[in-house]
mmCIF file of the N, C-alpha and C atoms, coordinates in Angstrom:
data_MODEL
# 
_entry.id   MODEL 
# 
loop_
_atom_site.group_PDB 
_atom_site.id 
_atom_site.type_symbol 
_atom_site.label_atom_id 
_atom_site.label_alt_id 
_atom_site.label_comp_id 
_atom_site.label_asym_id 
_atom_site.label_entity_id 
_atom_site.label_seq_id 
_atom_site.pdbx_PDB_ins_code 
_atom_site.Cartn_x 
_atom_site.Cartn_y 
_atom_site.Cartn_z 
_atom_site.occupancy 
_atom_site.B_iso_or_equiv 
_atom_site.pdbx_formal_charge 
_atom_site.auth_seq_id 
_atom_site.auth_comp_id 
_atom_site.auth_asym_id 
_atom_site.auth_atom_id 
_atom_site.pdbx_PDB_model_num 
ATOM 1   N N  . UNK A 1 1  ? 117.922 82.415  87.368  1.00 0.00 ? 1  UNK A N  1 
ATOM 2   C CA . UNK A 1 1  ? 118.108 83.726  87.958  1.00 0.00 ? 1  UNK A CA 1 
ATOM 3   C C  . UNK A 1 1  ? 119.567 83.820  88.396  1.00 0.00 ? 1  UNK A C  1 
ATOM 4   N N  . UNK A 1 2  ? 119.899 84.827  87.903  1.00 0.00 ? 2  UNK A N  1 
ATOM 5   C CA . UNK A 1 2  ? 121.768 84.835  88.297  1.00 0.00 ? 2  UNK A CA 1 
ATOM 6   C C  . UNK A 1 2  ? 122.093 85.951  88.374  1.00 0.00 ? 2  UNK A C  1 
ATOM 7   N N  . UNK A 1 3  ? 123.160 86.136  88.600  1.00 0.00 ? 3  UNK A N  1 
ATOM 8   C CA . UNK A 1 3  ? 124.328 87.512  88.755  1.00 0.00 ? 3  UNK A CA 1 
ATOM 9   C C  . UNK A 1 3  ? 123.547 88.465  88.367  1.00 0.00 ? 3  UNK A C  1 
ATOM 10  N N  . UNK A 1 4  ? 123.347 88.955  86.906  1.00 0.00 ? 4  UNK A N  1 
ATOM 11  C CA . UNK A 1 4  ? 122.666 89.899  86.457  1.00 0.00 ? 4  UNK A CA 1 
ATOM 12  C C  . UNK A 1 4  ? 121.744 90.038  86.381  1.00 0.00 ? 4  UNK A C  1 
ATOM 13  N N  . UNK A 1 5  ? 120.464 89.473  86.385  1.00 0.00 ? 5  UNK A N  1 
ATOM 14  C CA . UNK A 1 5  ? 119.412 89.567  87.416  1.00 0.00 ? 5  UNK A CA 1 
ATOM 15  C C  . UNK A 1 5  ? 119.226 90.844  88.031  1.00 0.00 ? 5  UNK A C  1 
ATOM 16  N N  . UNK A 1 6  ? 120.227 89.964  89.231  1.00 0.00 ? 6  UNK A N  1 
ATOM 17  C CA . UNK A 1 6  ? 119.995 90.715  90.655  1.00 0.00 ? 6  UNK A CA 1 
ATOM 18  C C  . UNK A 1 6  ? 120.538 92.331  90.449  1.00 0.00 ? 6  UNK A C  1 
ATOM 19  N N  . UNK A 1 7  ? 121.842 92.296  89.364  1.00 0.00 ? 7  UNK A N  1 
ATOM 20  C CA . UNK A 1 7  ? 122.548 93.445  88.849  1.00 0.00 ? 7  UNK A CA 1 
ATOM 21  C C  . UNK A 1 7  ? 120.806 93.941  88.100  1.00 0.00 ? 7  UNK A C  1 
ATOM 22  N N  . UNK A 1 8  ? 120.511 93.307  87.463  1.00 0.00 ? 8  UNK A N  1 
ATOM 23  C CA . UNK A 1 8  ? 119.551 94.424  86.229  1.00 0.00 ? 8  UNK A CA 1 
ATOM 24  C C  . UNK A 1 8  ? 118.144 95.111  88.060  1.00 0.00 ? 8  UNK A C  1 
ATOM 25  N N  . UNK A 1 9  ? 118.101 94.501  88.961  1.00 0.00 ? 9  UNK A N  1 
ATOM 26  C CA . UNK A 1 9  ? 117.228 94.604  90.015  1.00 0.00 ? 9  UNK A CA 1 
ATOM 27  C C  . UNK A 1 9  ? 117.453 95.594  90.324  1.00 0.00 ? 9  UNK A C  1 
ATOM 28  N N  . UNK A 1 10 ? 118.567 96.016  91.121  1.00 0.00 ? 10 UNK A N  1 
ATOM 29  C CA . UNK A 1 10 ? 119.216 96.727  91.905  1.00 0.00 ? 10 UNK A CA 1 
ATOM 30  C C  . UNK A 1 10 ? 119.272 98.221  90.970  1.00 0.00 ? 10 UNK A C  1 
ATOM 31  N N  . UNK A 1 11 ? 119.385 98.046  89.323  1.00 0.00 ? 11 UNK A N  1 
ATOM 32  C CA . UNK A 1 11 ? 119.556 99.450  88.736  1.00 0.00 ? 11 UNK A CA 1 
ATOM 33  C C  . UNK A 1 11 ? 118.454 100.074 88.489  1.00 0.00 ? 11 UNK A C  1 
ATOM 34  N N  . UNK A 1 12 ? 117.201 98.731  88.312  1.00 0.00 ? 12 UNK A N  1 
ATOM 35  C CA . UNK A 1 12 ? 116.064 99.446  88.185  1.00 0.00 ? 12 UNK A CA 1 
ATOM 36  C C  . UNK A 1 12 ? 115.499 100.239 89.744  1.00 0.00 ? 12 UNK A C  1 
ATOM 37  N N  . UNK A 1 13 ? 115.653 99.726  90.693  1.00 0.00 ? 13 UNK A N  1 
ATOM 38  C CA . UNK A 1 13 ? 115.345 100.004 91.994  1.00 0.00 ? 13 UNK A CA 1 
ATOM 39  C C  . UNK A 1 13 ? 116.078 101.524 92.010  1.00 0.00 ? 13 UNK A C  1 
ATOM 40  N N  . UNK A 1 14 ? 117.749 101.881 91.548  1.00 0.00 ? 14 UNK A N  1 
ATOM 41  C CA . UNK A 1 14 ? 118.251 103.121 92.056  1.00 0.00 ? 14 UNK A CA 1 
ATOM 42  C C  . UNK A 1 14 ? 117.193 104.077 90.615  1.00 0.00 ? 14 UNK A C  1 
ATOM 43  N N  . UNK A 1 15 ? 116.543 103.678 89.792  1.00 0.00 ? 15 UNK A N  1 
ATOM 44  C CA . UNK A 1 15 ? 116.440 104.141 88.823  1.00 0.00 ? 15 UNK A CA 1 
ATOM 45  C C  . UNK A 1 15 ? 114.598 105.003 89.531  1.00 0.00 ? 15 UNK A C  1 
ATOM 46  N N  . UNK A 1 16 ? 114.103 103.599 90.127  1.00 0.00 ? 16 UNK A N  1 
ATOM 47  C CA . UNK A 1 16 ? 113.064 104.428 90.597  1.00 0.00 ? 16 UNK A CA 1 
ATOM 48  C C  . UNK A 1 16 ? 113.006 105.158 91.742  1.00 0.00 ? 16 UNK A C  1 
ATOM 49  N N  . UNK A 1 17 ? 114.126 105.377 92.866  1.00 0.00 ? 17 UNK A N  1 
ATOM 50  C CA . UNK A 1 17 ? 114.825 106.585 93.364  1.00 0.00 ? 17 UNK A CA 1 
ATOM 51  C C  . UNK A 1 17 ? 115.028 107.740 93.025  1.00 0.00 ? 17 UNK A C  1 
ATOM 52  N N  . UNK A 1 18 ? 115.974 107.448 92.186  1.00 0.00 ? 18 UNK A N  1 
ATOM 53  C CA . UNK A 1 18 ? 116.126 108.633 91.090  1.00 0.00 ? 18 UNK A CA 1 
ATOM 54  C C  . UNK A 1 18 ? 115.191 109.660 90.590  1.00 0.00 ? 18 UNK A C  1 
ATOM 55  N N  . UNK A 1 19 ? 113.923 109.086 90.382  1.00 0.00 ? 19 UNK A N  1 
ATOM 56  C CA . UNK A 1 19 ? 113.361 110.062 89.575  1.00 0.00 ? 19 UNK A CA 1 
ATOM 57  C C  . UNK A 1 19 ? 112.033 110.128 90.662  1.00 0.00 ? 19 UNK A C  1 
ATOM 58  N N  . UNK A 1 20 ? 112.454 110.246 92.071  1.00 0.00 ? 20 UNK A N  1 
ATOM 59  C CA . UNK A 1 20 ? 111.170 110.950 92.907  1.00 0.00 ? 20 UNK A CA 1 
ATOM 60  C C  . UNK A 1 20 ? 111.434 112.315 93.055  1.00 0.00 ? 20 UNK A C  1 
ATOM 61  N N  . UNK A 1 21 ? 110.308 112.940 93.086  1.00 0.00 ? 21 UNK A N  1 
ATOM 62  C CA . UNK A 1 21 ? 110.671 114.424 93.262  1.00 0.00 ? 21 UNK A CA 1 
ATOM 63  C C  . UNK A 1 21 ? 110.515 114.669 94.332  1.00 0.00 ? 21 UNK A C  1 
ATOM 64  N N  . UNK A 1 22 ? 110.793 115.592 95.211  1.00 0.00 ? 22 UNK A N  1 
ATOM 65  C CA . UNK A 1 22 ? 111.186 116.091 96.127  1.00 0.00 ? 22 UNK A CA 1 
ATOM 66  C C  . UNK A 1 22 ? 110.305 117.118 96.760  1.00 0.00 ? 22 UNK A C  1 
ATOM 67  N N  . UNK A 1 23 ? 109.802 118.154 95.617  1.00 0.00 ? 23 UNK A N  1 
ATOM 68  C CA . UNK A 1 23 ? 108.775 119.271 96.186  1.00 0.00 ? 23 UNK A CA 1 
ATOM 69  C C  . UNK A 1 23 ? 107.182 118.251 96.146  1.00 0.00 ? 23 UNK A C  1 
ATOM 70  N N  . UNK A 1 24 ? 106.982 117.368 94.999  1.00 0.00 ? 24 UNK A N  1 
ATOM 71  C CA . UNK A 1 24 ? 106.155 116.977 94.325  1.00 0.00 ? 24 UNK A CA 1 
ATOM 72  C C  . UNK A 1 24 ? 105.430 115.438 95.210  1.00 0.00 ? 24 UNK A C  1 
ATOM 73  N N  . UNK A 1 25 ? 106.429 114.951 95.645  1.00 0.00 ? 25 UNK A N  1 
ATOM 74  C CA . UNK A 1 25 ? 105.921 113.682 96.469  1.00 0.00 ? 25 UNK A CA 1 
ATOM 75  C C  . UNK A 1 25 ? 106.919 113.512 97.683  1.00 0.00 ? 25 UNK A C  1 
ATOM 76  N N  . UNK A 1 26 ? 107.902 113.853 97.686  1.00 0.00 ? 26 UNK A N  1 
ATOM 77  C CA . UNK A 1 26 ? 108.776 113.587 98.984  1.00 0.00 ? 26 UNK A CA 1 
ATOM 78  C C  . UNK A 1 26 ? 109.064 114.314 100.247 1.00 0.00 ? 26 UNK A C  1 
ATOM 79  N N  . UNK A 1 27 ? 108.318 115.658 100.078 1.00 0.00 ? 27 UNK A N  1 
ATOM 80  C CA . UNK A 1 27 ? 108.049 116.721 101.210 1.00 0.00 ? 27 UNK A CA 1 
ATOM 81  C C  . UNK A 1 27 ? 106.340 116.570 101.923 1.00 0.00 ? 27 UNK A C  1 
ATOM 82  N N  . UNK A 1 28 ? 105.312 116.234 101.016 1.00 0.00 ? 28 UNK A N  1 
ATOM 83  C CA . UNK A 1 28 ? 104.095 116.215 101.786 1.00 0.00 ? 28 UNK A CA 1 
ATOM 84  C C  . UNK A 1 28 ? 104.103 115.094 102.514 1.00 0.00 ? 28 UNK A C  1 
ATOM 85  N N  . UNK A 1 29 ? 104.932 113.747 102.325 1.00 0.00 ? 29 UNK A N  1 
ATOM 86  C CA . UNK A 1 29 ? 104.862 112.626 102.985 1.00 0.00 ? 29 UNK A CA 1 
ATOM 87  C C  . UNK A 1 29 ? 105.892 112.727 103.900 1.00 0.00 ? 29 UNK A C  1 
ATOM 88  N N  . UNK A 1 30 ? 106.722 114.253 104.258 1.00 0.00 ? 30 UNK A N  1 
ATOM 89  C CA . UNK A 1 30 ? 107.705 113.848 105.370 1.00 0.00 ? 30 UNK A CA 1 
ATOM 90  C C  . UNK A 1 30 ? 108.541 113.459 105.245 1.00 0.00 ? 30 UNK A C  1 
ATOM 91  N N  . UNK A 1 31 ? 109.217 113.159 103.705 1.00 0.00 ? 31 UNK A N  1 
ATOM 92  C CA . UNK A 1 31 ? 110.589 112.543 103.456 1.00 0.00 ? 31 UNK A CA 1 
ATOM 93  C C  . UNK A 1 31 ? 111.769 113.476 103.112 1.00 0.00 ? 31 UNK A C  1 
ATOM 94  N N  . UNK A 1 32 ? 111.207 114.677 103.289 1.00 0.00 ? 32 UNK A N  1 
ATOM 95  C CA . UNK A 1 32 ? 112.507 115.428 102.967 1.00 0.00 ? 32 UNK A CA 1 
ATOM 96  C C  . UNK A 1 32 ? 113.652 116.027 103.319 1.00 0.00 ? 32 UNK A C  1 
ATOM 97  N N  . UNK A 1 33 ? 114.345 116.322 102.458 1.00 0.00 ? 33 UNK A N  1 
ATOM 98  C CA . UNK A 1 33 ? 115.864 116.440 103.117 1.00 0.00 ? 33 UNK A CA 1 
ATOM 99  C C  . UNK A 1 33 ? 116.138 116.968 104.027 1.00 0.00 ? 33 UNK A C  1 
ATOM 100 N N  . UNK A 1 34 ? 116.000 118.253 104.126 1.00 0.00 ? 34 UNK A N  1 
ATOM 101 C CA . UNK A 1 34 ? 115.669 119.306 105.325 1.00 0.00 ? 34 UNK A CA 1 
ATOM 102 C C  . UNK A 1 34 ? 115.013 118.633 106.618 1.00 0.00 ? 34 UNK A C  1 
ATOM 103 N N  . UNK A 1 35 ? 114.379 118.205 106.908 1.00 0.00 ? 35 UNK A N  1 
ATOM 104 C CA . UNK A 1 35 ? 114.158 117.663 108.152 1.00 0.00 ? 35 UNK A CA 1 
ATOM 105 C C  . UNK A 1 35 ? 115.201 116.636 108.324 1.00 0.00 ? 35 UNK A C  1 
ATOM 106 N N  . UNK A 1 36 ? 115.781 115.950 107.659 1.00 0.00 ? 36 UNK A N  1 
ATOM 107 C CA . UNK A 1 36 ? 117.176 114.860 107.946 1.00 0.00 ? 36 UNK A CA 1 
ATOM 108 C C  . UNK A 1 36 ? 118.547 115.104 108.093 1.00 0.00 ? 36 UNK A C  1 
ATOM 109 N N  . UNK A 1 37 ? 118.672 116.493 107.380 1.00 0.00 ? 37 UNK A N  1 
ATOM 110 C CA . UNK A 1 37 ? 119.922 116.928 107.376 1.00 0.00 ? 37 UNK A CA 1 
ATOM 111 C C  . UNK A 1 37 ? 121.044 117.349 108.010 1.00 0.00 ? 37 UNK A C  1 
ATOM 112 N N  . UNK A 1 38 ? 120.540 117.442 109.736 1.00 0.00 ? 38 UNK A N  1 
ATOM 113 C CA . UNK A 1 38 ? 121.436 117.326 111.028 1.00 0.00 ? 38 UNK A CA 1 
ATOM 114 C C  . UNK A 1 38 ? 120.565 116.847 111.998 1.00 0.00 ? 38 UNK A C  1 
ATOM 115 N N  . UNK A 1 39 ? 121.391 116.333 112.588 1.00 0.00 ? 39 UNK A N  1 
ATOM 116 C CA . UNK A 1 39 ? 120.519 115.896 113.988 1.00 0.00 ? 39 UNK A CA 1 
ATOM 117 C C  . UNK A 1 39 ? 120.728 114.526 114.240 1.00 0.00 ? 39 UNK A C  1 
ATOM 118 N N  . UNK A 1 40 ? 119.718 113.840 115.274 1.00 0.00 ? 40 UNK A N  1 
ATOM 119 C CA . UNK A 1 40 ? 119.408 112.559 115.620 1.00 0.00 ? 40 UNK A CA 1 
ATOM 120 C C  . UNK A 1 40 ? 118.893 111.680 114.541 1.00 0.00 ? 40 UNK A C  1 
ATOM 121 N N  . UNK A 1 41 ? 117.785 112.499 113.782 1.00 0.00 ? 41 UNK A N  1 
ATOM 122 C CA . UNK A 1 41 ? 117.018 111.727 113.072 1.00 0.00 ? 41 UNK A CA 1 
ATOM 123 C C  . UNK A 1 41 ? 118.154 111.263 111.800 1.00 0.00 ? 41 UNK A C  1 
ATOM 124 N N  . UNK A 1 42 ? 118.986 111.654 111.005 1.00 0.00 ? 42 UNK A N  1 
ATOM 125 C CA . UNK A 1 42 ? 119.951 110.753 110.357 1.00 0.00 ? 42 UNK A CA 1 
ATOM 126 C C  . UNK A 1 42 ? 120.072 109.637 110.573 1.00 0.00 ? 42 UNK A C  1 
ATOM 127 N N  . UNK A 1 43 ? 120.513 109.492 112.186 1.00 0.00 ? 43 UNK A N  1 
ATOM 128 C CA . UNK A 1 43 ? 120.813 108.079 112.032 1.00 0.00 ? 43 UNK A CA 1 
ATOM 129 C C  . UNK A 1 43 ? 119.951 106.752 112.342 1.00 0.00 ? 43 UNK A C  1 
ATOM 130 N N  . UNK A 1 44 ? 118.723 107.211 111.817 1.00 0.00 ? 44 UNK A N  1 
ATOM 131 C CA . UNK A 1 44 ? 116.781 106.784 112.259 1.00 0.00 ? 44 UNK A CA 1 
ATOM 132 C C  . UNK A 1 44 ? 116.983 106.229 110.780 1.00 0.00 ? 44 UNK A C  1 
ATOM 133 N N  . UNK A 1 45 ? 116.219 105.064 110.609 1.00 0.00 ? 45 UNK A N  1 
ATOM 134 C CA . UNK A 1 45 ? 115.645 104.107 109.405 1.00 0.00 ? 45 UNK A CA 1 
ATOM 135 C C  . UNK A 1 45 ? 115.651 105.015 108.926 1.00 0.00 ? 45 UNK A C  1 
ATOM 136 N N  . UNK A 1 46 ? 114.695 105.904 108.408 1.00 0.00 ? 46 UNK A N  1 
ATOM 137 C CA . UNK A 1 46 ? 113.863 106.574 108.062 1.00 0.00 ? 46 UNK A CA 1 
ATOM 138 C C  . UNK A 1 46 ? 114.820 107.759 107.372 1.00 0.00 ? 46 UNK A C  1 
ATOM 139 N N  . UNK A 1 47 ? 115.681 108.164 108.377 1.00 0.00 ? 47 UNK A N  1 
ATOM 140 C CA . UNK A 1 47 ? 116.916 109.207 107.721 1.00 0.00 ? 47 UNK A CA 1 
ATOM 141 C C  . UNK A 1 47 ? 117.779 108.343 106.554 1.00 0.00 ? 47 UNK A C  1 
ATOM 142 N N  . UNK A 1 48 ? 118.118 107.298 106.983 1.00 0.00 ? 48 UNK A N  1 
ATOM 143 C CA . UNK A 1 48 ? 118.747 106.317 106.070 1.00 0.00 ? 48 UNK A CA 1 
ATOM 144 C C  . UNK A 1 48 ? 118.526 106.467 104.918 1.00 0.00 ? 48 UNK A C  1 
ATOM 145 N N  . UNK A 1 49 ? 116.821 105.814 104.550 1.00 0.00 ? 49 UNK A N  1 
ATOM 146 C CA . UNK A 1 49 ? 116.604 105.996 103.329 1.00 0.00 ? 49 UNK A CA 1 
ATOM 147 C C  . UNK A 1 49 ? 116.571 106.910 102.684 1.00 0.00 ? 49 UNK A C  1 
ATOM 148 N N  . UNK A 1 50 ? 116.551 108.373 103.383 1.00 0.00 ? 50 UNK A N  1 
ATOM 149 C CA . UNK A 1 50 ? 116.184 109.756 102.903 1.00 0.00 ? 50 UNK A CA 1 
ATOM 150 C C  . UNK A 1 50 ? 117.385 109.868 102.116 1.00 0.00 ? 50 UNK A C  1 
ATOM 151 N N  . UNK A 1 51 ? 118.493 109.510 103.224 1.00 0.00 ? 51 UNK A N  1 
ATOM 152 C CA . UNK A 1 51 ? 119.744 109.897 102.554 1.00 0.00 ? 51 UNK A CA 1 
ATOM 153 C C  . UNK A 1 51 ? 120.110 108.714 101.502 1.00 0.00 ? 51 UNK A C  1 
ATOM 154 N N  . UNK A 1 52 ? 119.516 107.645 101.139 1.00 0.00 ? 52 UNK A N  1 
ATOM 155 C CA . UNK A 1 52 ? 119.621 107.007 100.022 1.00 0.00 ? 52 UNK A CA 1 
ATOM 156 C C  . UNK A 1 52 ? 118.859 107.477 99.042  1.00 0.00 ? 52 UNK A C  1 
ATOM 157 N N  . UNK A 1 53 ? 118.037 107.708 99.144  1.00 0.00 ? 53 UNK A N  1 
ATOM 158 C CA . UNK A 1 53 ? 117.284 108.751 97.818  1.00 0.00 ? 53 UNK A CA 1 
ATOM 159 C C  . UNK A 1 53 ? 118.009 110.030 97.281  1.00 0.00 ? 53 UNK A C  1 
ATOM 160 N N  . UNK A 1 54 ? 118.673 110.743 98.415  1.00 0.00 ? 54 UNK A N  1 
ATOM 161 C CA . UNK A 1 54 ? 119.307 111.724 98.083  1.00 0.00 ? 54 UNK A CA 1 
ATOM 162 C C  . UNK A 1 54 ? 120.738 111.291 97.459  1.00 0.00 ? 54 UNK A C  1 
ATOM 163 N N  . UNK A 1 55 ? 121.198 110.467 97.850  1.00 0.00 ? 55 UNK A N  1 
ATOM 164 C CA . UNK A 1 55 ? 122.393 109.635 97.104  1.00 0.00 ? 55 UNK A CA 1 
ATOM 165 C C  . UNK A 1 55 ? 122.346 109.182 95.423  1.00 0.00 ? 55 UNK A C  1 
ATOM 166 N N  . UNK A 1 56 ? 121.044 108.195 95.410  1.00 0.00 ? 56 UNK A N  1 
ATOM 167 C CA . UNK A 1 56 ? 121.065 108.139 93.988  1.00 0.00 ? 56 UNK A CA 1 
ATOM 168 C C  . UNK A 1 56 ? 120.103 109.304 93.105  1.00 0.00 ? 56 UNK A C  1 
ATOM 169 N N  . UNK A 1 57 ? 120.200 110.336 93.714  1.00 0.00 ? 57 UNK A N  1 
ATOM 170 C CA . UNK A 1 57 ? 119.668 111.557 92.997  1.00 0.00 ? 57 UNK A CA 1 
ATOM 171 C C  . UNK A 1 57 ? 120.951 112.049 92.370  1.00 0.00 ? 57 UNK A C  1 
ATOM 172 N N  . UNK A 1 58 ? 121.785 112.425 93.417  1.00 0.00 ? 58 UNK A N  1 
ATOM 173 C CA . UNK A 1 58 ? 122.993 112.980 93.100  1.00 0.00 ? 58 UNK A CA 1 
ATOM 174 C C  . UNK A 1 58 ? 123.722 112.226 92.144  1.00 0.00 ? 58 UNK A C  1 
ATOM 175 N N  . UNK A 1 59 ? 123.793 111.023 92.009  1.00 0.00 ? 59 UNK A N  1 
ATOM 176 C CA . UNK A 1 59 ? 124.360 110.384 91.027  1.00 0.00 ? 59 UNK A CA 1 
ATOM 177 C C  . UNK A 1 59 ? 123.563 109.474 90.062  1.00 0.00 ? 59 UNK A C  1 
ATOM 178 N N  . UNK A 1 60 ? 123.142 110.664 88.949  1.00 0.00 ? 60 UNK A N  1 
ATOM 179 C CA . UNK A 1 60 ? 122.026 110.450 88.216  1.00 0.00 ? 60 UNK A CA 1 
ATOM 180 C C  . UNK A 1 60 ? 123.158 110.497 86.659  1.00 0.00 ? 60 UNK A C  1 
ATOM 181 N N  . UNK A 1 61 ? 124.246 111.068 86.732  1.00 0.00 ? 61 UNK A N  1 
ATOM 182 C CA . UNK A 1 61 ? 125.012 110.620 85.454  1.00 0.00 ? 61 UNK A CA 1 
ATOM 183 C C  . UNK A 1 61 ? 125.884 109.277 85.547  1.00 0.00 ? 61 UNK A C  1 
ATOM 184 N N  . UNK A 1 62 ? 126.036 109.111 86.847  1.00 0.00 ? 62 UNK A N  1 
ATOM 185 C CA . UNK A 1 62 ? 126.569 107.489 86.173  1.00 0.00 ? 62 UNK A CA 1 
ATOM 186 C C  . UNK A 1 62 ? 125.758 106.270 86.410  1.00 0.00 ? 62 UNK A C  1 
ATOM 187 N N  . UNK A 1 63 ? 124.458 106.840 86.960  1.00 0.00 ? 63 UNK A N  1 
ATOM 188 C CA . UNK A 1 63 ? 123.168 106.004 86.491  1.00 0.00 ? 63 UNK A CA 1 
ATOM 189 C C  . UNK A 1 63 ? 123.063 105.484 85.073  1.00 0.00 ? 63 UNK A C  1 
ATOM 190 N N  . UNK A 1 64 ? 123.074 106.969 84.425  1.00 0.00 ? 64 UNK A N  1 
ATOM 191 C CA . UNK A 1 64 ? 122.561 107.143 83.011  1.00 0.00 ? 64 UNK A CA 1 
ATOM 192 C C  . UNK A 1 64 ? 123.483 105.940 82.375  1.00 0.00 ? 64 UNK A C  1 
ATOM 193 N N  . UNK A 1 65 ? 124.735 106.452 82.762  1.00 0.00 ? 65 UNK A N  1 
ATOM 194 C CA . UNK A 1 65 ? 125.986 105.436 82.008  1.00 0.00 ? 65 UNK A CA 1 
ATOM 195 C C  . UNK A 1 65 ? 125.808 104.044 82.466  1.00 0.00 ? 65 UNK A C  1 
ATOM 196 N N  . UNK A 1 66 ? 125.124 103.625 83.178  1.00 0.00 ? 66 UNK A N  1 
ATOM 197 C CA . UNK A 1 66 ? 124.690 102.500 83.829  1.00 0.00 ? 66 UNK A CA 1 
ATOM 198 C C  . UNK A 1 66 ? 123.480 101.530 82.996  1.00 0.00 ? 66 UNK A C  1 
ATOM 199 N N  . UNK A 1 67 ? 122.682 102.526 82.636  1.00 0.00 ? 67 UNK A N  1 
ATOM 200 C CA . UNK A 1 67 ? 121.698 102.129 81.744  1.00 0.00 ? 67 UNK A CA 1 
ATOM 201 C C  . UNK A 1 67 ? 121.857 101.903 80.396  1.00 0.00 ? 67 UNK A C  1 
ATOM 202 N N  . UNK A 1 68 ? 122.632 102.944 80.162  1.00 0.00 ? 68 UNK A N  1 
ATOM 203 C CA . UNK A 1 68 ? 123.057 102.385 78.842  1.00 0.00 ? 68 UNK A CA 1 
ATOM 204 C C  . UNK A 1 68 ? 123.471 101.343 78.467  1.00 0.00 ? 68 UNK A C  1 
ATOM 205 N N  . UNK A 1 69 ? 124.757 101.270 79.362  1.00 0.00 ? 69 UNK A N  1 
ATOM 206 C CA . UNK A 1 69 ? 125.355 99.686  79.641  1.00 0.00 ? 69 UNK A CA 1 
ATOM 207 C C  . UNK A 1 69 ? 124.786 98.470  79.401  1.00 0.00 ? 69 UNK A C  1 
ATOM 208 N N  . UNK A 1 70 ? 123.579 98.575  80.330  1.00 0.00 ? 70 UNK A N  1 
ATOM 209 C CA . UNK A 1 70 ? 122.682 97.351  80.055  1.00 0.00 ? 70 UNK A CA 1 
ATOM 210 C C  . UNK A 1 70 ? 121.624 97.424  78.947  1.00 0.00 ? 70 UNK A C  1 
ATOM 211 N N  . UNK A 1 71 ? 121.831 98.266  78.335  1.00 0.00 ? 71 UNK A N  1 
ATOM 212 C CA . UNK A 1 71 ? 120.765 98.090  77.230  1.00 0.00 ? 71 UNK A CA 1 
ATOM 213 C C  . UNK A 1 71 ? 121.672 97.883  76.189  1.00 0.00 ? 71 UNK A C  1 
ATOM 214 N N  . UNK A 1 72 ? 123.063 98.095  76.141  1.00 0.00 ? 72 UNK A N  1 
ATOM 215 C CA . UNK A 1 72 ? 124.169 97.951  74.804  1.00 0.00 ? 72 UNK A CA 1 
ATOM 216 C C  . UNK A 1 72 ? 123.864 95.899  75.150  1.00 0.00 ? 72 UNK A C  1 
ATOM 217 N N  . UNK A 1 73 ? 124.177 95.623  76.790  1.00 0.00 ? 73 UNK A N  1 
ATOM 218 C CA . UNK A 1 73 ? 124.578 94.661  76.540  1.00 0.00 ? 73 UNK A CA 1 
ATOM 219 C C  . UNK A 1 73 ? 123.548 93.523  75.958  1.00 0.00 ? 73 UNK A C  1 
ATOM 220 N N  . UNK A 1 74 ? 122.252 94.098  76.612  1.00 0.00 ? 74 UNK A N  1 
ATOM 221 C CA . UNK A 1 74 ? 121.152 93.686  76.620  1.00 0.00 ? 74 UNK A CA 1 
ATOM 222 C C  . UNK A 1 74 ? 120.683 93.027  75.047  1.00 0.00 ? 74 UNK A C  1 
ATOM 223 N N  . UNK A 1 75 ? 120.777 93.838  73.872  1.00 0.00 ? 75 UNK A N  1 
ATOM 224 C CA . UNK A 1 75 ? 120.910 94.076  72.690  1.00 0.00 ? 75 UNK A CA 1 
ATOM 225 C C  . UNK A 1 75 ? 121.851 93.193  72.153  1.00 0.00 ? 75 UNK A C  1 
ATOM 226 N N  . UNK A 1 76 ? 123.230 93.296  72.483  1.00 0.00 ? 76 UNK A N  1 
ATOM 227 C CA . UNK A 1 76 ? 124.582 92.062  72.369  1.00 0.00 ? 76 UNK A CA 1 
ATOM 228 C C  . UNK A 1 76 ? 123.854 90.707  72.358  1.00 0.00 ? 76 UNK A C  1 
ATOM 229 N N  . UNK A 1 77 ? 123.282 90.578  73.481  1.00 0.00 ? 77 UNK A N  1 
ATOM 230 C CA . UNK A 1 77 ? 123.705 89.517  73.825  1.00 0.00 ? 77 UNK A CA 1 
ATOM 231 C C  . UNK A 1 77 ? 122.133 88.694  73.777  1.00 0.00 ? 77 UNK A C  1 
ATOM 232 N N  . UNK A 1 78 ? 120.852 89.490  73.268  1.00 0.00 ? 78 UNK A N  1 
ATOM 233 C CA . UNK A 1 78 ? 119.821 89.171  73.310  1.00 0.00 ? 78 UNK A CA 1 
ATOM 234 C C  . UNK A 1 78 ? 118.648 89.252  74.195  1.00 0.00 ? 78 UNK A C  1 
# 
């Protein structure tokens, strides 16, 4: 277990971020943006992660370029 590994871990993890929805599963459970978006609660666990979900939402094209990456290299190199 090495370097990339933990690299291939970490992209699948922003990858299943990425693709939660928001009206669909992340508002009936209380995770949504709008309730985090000023205030106290930001700087609450709980705001944290909100705003990490909302982070790798927003950066869903150099995800993409991310994935690719590892599947060119993946392919390379076996």
């Amino acid at each position: 277990m090495g370097l990339w590994t933990l690299l291939e871990g970490c992209l699948l993890l922003a990858n299943a971020l990425a693709i939660l929805n928001e009206d669909r599963f992340l508002a009936p459970r209380g995770w949504s943006f709008q309730e985090y978006s000023g205030g106290v609660k930001r700087n609450s666990f709980k705001g944290q992660i909100v705003g990490l979900i909302y982070a790798t939402q927003y950066l869903r094209v150099p995800l993409i370029l991310l994935n690719l990456l590892c599947i060119v290299v993946k392919m390379v190199s076996g």
